[in-house]
VOMAR-873546 format. One record per atom (N, C-alpha, C): residue number from 1; atom name; x, y negated, z. Coordinates in pm, whole numbers, plus 50000, padded with zeros to 5 digits. Atoms other than C-alpha are relative to their C-alpha. Example, Ala and Ser with C-alpha at 12.3 -4.5 7.8 and 13.67 -1.06 7.14 Angstrom:
# VOMAR-873546
(r 1, N, (50089, 50119, 50000))
(r 1, CA, (51230, 50450, 50780))
(r 1, C, (50090, 49880, 50000))
(r 2, N, (49918, 50119, 49994))
(r 2, CA, (51367, 50106, 50714))
(r 2, C, (49923, 49891, 50073))
***
This chain:
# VOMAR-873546
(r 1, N, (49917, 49942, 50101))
(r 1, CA, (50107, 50129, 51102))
(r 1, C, (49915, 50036, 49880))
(r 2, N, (50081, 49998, 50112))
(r 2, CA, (49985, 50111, 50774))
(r 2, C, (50000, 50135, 49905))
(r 3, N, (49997, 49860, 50055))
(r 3, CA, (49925, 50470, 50577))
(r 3, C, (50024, 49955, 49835))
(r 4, N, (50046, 50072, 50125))
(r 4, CA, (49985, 50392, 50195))
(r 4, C, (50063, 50139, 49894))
(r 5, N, (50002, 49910, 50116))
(r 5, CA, (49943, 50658, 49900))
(r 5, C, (50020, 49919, 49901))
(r 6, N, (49939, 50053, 50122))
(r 6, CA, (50094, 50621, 49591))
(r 6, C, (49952, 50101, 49914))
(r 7, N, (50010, 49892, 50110))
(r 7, CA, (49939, 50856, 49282))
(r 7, C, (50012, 49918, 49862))
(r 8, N, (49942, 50070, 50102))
(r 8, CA, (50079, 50760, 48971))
(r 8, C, (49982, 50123, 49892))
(r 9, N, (50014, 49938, 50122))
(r 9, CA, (50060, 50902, 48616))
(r 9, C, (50151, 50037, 49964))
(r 10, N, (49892, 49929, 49977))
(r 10, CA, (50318, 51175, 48578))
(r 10, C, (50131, 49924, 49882))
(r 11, N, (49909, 50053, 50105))
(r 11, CA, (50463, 50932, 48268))
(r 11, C, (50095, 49874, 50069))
(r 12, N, (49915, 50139, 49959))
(r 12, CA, (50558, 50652, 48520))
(r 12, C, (50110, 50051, 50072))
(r 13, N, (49855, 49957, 49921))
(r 13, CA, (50947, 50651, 48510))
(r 13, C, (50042, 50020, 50165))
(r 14, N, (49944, 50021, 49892))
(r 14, CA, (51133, 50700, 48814))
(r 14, C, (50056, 49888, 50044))
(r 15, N, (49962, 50121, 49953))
(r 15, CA, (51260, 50361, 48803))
(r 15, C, (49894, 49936, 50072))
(r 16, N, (50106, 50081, 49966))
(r 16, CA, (50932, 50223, 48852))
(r 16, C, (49972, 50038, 50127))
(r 17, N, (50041, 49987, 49827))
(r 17, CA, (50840, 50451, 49121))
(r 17, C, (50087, 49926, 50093))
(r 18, N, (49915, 50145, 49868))
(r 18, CA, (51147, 50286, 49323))
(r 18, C, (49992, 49889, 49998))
(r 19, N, (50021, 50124, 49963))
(r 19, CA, (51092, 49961, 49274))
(r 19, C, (49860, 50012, 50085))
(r 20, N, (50120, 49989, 49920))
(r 20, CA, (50737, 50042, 49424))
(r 20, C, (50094, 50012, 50160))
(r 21, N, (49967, 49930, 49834))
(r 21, CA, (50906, 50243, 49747))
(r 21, C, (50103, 49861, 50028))
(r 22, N, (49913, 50041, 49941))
(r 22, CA, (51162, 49982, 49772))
(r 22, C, (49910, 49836, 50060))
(r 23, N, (50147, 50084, 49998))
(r 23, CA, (50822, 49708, 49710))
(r 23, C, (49949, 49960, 50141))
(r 24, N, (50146, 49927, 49941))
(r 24, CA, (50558, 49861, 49898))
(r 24, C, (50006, 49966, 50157))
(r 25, N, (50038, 50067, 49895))
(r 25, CA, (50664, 49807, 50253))
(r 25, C, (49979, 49845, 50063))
(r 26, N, (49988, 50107, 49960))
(r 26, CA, (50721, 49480, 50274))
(r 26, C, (49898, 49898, 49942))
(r 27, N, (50140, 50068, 50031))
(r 27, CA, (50439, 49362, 50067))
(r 27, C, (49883, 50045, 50074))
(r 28, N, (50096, 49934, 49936))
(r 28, CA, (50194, 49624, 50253))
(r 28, C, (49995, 49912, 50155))
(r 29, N, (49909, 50038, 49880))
(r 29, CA, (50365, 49462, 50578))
(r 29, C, (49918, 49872, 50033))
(r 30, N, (50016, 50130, 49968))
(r 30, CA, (50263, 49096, 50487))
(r 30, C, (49833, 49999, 49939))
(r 31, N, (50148, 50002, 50016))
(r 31, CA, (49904, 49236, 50338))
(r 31, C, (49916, 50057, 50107))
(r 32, N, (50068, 49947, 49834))
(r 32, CA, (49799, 49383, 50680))
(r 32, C, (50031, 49917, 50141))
(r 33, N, (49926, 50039, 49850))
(r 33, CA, (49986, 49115, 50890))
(r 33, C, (49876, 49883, 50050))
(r 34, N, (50149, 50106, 49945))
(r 34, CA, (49695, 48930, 51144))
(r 34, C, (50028, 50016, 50097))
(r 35, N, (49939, 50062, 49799))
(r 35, CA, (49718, 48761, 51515))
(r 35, C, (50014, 50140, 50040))
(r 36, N, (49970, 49887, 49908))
(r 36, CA, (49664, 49119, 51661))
(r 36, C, (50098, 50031, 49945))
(r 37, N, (49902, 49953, 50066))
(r 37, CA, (49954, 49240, 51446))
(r 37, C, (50046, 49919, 49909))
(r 38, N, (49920, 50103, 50073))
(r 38, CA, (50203, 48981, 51335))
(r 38, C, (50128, 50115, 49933))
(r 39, N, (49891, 49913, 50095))
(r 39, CA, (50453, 49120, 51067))
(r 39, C, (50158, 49849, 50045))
(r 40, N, (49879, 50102, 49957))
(r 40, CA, (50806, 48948, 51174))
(r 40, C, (50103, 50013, 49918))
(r 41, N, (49938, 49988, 50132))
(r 41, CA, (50959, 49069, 50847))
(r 41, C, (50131, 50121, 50065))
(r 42, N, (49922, 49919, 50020))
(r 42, CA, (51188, 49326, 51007))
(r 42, C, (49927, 50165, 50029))
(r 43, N, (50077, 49853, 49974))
(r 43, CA, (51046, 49687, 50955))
(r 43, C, (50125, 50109, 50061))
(r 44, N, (49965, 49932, 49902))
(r 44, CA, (51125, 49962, 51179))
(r 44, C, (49982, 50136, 49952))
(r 45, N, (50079, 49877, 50014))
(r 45, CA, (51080, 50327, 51141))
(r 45, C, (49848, 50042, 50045))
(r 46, N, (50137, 49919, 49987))
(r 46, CA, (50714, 50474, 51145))
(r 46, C, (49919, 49838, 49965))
(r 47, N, (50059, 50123, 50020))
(r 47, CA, (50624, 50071, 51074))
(r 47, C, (49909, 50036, 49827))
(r 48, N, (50107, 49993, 50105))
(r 48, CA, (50441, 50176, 50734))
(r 48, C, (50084, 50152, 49907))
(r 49, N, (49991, 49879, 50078))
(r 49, CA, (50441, 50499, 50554))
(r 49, C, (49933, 50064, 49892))
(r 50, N, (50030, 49984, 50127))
(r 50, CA, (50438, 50562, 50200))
(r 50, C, (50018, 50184, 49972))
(r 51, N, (49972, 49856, 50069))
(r 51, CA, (50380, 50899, 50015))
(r 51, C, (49925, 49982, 49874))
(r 52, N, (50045, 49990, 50154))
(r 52, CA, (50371, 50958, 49634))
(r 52, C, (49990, 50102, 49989))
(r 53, N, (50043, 49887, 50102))
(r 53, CA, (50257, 51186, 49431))
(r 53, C, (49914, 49999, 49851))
(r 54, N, (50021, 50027, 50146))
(r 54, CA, (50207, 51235, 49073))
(r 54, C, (49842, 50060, 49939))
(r 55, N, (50163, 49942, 50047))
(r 55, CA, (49832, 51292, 48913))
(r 55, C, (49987, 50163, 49996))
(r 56, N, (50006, 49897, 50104))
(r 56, CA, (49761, 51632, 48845))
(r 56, C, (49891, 50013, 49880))
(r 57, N, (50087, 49970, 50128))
(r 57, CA, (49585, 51781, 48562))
(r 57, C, (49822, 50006, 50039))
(r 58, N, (50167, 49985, 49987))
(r 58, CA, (49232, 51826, 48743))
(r 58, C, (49971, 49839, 50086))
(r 59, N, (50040, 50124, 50030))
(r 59, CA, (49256, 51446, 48849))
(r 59, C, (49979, 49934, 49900))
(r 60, N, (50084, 50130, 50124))
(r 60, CA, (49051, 51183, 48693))
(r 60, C, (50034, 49856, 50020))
(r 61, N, (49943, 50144, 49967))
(r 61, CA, (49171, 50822, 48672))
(r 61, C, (50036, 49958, 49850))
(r 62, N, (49953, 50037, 50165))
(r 62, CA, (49334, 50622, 48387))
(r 62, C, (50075, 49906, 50052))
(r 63, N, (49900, 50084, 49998))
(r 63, CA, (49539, 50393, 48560))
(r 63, C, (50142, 50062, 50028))
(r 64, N, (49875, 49898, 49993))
(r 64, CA, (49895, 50440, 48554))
(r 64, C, (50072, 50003, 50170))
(r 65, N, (49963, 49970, 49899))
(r 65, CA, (49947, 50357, 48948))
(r 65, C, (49867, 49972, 50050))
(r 66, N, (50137, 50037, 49946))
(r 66, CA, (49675, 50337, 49224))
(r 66, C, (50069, 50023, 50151))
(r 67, N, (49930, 50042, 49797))
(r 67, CA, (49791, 50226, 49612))
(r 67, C, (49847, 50010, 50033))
(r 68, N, (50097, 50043, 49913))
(r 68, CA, (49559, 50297, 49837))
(r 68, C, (50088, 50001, 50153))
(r 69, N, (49889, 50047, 49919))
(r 69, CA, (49693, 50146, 50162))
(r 69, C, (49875, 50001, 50108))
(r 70, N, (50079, 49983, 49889))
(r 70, CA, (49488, 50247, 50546))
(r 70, C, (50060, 49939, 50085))
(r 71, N, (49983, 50055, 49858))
(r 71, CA, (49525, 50053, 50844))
(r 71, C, (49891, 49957, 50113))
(r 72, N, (50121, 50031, 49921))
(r 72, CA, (49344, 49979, 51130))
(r 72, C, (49927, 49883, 50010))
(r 73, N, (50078, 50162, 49962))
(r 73, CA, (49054, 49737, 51185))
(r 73, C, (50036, 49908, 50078))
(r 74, N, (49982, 50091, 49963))
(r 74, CA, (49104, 49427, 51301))
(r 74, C, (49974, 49852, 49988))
(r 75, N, (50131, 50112, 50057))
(r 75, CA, (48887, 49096, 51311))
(r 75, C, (50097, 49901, 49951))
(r 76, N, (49908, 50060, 50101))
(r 76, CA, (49208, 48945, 51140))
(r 76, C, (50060, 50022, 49855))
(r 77, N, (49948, 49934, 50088))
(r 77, CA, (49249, 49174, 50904))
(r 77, C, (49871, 49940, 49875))
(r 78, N, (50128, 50014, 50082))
(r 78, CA, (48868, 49159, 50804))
(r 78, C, (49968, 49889, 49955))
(r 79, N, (50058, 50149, 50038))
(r 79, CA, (48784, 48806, 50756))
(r 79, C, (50078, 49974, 49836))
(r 80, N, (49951, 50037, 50090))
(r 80, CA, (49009, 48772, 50453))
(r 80, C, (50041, 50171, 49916))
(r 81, N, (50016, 49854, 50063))
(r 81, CA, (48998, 49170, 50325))
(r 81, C, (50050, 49977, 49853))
(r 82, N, (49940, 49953, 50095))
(r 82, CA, (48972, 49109, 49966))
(r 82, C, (50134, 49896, 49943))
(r 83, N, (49884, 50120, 50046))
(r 83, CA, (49242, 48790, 49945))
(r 83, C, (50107, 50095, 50027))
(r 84, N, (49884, 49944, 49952))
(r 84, CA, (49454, 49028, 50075))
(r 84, C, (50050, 50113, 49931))
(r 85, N, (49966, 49866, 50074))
(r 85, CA, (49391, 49330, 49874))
(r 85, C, (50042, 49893, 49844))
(r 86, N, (49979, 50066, 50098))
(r 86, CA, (49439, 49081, 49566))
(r 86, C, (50160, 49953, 49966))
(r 87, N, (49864, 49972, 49986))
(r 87, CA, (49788, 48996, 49697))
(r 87, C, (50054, 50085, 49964))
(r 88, N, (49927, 49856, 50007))
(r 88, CA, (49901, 49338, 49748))
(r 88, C, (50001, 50075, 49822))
(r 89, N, (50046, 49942, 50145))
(r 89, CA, (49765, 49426, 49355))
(r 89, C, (50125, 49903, 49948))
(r 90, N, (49913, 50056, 50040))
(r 90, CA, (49992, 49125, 49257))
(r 90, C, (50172, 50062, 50023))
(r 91, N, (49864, 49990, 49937))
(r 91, CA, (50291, 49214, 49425))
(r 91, C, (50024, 50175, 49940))
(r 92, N, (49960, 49845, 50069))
(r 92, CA, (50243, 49598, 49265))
(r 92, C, (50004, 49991, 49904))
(r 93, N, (49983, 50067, 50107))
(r 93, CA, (50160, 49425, 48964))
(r 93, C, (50153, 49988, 49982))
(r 94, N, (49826, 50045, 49982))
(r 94, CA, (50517, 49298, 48990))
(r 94, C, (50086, 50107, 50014))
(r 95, N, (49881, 49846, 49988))
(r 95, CA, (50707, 49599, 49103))
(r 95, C, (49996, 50121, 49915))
(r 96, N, (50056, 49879, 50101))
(r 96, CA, (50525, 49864, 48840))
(r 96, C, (50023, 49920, 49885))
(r 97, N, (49977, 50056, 50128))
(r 97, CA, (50596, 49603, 48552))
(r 97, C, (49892, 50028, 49912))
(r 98, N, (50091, 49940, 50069))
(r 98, CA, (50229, 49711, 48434))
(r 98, C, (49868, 49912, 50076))
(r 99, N, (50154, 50013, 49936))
(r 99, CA, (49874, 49588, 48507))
(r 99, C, (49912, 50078, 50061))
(r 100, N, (50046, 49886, 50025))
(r 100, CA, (49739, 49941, 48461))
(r 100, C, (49991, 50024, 50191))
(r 101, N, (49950, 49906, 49860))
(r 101, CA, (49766, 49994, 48864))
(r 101, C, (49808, 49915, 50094))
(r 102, N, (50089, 50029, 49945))
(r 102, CA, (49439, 49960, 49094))
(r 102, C, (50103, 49983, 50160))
(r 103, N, (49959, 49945, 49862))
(r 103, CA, (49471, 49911, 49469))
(r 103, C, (49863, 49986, 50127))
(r 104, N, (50089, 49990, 49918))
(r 104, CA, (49260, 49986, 49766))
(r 104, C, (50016, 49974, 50116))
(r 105, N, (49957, 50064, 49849))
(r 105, CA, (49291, 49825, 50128))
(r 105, C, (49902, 50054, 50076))
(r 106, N, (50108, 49945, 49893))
(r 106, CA, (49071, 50020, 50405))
(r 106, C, (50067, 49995, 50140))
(r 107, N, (49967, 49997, 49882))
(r 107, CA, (49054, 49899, 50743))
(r 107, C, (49891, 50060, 50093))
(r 108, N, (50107, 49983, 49923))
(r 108, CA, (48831, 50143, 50934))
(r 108, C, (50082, 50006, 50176))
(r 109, N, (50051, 49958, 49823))
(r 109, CA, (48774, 50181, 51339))
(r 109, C, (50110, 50094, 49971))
(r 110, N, (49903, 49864, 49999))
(r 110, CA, (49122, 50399, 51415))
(r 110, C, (50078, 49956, 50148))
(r 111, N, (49903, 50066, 49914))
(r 111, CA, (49382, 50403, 51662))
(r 111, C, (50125, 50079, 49973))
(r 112, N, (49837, 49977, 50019))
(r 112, CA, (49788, 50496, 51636))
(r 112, C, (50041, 50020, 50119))
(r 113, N, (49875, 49907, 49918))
(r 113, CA, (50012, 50705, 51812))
(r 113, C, (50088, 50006, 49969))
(r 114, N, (49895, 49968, 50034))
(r 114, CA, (50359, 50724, 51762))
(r 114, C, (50132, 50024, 50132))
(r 115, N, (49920, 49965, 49953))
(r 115, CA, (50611, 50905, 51925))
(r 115, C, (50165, 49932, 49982))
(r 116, N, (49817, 50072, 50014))
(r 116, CA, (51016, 50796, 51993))
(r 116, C, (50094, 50071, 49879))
***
């Protein structure tokens, strides 16, 4: 289950943010999907979890969005890391209608729990 932060610059409309949330899983979905974890295109609850939040004043940055997106390692994930984070930038590219957006893909050593 993929963890994915959203901090955005308090000027980016609310439209934009939803096209992100409405985005974000299903691109995050197909940028983390590898043999150990095949994405089958129908998401589930607790299957990837987004949280935004808007810059504050004692952050430093300059872009107007920035995904950073955690999931666990996996020697499918890794072999193709940054093709994948390159995707995922496109596809936010696309949904933020802006360039201005960074993104970050980290797959460390973890493991997942989730309850019913």
């Amino acid at each position: 289950m993929p963890i994915v932060e959203v901090t955005h610059d308090p000027a980016v409309p609310a439209a934009t943010l939803q096209r992100l949330a409405d985005a974000l899983p299903h691109a995050v979905s197909l940028a983390v999907a590898c043999p150990e974890e095949p994405y089958d295109g129908d998401l589930r609850p607790g299957d990837v979890d987004l949280r935004f939040r808007a810059r504050g004043e004692r952050d430093s940055g300059g872009l107007d969005v920035v995904v950073e997106v955690r999931s666990k390692w996996s020697a499918g994930r890794a072999e193709s890391l940054q093709e994948r984070c390159d995707r995922l930038r496109d596809a936010v590219v696309d949904a933020a209608g802006t360039t201005s957006v960074g993104v970050y893909l980290a797959i460390p050593v973890a493991a997942w729990a989730q309850g019913e």
